[in-house]
N, CA and C atoms as a LAMMPS dump frame, in Angstrom:
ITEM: TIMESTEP
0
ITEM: NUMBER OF ATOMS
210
ITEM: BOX BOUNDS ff ff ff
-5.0000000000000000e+02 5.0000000000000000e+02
-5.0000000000000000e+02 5.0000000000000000e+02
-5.0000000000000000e+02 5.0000000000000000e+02
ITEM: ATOMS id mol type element x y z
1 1 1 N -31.348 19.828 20.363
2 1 2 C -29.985 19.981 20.808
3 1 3 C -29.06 19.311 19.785
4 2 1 N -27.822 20.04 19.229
5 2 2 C -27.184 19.69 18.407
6 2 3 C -25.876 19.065 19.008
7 3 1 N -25.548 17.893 18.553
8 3 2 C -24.47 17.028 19.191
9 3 3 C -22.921 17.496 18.9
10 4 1 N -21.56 17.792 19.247
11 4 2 C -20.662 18.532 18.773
12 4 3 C -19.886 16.827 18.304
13 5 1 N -19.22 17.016 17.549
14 5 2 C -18.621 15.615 17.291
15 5 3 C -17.291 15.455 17.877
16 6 1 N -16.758 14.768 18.417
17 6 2 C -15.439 15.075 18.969
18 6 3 C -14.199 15.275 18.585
19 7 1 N -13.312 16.072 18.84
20 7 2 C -12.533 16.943 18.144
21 7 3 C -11.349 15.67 17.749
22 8 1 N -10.805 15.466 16.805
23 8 2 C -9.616 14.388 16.186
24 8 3 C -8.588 14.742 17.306
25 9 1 N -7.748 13.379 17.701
26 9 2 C -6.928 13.686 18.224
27 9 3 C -5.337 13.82 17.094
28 10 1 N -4.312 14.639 16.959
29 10 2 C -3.755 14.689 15.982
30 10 3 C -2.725 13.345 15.595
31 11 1 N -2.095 12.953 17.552
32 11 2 C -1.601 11.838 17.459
33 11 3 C -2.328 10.428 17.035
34 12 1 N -3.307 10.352 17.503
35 12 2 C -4.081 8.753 17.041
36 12 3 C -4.393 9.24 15.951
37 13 1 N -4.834 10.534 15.05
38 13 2 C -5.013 10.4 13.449
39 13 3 C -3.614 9.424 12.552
40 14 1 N -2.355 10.196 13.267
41 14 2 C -1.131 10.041 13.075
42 14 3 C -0.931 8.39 12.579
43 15 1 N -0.711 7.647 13.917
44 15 2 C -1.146 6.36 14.109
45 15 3 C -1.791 6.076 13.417
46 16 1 N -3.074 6.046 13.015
47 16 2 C -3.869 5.427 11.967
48 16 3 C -3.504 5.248 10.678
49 17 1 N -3.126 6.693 10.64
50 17 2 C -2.463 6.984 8.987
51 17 3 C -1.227 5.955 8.607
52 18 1 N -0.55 5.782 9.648
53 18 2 C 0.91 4.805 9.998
54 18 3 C 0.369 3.486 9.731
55 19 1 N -0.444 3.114 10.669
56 19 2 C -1.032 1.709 10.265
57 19 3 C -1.514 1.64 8.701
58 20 1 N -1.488 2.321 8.328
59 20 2 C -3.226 1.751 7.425
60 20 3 C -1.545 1.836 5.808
61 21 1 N -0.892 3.035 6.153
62 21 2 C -0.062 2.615 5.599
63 21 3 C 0.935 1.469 4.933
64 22 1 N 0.9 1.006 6.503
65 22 2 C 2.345 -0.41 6.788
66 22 3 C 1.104 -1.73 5.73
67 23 1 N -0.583 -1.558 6.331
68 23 2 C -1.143 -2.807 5.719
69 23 3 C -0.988 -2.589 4.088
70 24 1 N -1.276 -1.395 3.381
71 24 2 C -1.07 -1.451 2.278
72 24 3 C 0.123 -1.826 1.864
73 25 1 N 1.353 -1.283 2.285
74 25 2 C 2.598 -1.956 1.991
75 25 3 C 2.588 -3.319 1.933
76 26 1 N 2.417 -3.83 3.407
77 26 2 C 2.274 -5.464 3.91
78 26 3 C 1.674 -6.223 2.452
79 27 1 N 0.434 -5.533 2.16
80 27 2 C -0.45 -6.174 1.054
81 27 3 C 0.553 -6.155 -0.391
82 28 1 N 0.872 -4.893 -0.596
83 28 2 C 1.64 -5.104 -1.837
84 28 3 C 3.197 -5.991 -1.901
85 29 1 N 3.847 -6.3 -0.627
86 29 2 C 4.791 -7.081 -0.59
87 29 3 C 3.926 -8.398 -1.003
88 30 1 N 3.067 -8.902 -0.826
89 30 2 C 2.59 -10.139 -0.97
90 30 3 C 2.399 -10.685 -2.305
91 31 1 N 1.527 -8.945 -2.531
92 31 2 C 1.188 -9.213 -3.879
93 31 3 C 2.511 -9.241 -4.93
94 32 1 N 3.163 -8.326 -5.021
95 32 2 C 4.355 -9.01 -5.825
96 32 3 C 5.14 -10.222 -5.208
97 33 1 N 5.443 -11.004 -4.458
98 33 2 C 5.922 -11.978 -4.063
99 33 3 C 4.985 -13.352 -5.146
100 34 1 N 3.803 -12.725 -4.366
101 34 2 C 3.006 -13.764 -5.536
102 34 3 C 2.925 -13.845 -6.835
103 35 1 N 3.178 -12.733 -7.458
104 35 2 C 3.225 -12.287 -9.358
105 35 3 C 4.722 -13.34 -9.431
106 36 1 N 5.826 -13.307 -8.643
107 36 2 C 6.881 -14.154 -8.752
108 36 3 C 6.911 -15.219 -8.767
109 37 1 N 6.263 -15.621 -7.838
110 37 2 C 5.597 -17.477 -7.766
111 37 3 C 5.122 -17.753 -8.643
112 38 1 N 4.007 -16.788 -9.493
113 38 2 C 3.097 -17.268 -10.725
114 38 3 C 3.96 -17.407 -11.339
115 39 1 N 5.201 -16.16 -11.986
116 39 2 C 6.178 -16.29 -12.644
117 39 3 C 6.896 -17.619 -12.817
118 40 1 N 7.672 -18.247 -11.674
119 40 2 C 8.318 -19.269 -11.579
120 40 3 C 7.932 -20.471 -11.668
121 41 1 N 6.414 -20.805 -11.556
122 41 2 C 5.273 -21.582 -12.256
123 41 3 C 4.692 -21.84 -13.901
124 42 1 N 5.563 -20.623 -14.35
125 42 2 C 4.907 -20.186 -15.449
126 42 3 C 3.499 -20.321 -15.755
127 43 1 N 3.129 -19.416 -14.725
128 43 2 C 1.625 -19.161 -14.892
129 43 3 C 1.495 -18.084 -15.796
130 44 1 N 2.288 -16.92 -15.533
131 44 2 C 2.518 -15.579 -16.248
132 44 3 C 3.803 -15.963 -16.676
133 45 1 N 3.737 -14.448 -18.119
134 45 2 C 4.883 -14.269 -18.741
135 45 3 C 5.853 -13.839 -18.122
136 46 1 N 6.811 -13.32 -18.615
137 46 2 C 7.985 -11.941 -17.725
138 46 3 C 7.125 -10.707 -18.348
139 47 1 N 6.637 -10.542 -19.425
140 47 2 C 6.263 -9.061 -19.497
141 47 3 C 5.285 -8.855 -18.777
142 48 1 N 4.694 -9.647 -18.418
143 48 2 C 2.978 -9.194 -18.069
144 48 3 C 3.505 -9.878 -15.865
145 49 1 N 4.707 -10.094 -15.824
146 49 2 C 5.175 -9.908 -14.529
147 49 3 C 5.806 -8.443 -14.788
148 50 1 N 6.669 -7.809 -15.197
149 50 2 C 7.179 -6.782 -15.632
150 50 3 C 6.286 -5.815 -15.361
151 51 1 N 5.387 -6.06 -16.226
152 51 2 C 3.771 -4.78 -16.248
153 51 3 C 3.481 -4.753 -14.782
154 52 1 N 3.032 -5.641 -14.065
155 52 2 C 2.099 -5.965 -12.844
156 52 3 C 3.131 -5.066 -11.904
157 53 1 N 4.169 -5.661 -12.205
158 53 2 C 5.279 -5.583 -11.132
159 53 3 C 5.593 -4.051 -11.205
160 54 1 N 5.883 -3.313 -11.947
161 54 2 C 5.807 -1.575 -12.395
162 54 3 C 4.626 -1.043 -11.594
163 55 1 N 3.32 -1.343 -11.867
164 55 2 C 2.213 -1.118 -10.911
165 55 3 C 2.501 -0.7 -9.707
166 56 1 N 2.834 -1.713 -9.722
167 56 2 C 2.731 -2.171 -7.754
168 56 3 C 3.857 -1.553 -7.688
169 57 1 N 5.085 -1.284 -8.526
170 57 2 C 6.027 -0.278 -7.559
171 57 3 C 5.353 1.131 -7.5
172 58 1 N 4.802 1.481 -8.798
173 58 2 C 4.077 3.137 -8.239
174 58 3 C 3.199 3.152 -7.6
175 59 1 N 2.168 2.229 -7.419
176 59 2 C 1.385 2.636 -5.943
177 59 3 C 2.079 2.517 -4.877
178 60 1 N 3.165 2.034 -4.299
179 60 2 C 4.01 1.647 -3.227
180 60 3 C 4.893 2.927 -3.317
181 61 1 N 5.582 3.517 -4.455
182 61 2 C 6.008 5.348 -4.2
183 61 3 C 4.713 5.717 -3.94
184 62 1 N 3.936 5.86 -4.169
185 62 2 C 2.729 6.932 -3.952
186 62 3 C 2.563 6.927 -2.639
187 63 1 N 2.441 5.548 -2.348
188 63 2 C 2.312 5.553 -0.454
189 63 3 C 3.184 6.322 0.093
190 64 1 N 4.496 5.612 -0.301
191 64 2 C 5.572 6.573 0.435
192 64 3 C 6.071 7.679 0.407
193 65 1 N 5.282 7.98 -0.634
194 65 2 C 5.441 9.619 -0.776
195 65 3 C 4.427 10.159 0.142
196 66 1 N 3.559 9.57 0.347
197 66 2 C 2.346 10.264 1.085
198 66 3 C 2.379 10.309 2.4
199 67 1 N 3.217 9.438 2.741
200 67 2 C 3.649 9.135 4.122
201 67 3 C 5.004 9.606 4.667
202 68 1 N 5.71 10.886 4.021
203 68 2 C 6.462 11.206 4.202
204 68 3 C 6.278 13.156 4.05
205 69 1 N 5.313 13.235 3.466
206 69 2 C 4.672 14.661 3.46
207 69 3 C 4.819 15.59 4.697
208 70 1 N 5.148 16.665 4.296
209 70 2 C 5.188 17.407 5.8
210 70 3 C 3.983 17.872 6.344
């Protein structure tokens, strides 16, 4: 007997997708907050905050582009 798997619900996919979103955001607010602290420590340079910091803004469009898709 073959087991049927249960069908996705579209709203709790929805939700998930929402969450999992907000933590990546959540995570990348931190993470640049922290490249700033190193900064103001002079742990890091400004360019190589500059570099990091460019990063982390295009994965953060990418999210929000992805999360705004029809």
């Amino acid at each position: 007997m073959l087991l049927e798997a249960p069908k996705p619900d579209p709203v709790q996919a929805a939700r998930a997708a929402s969450f999992e979103r907000e933590l990546w955001l959540t995570g990348l607010r931190a993470e640049r907050a922290e490249l700033y602290r190193l900064r103001s420590v002079s742990r890091i340079d400004d360019d190589t905050l500059r570099s990091l910091v460019d990063e982390i803004d295009l994965i953060e469009a990418s999210i929000r582009a992805a999360g705004t898709a029809p």
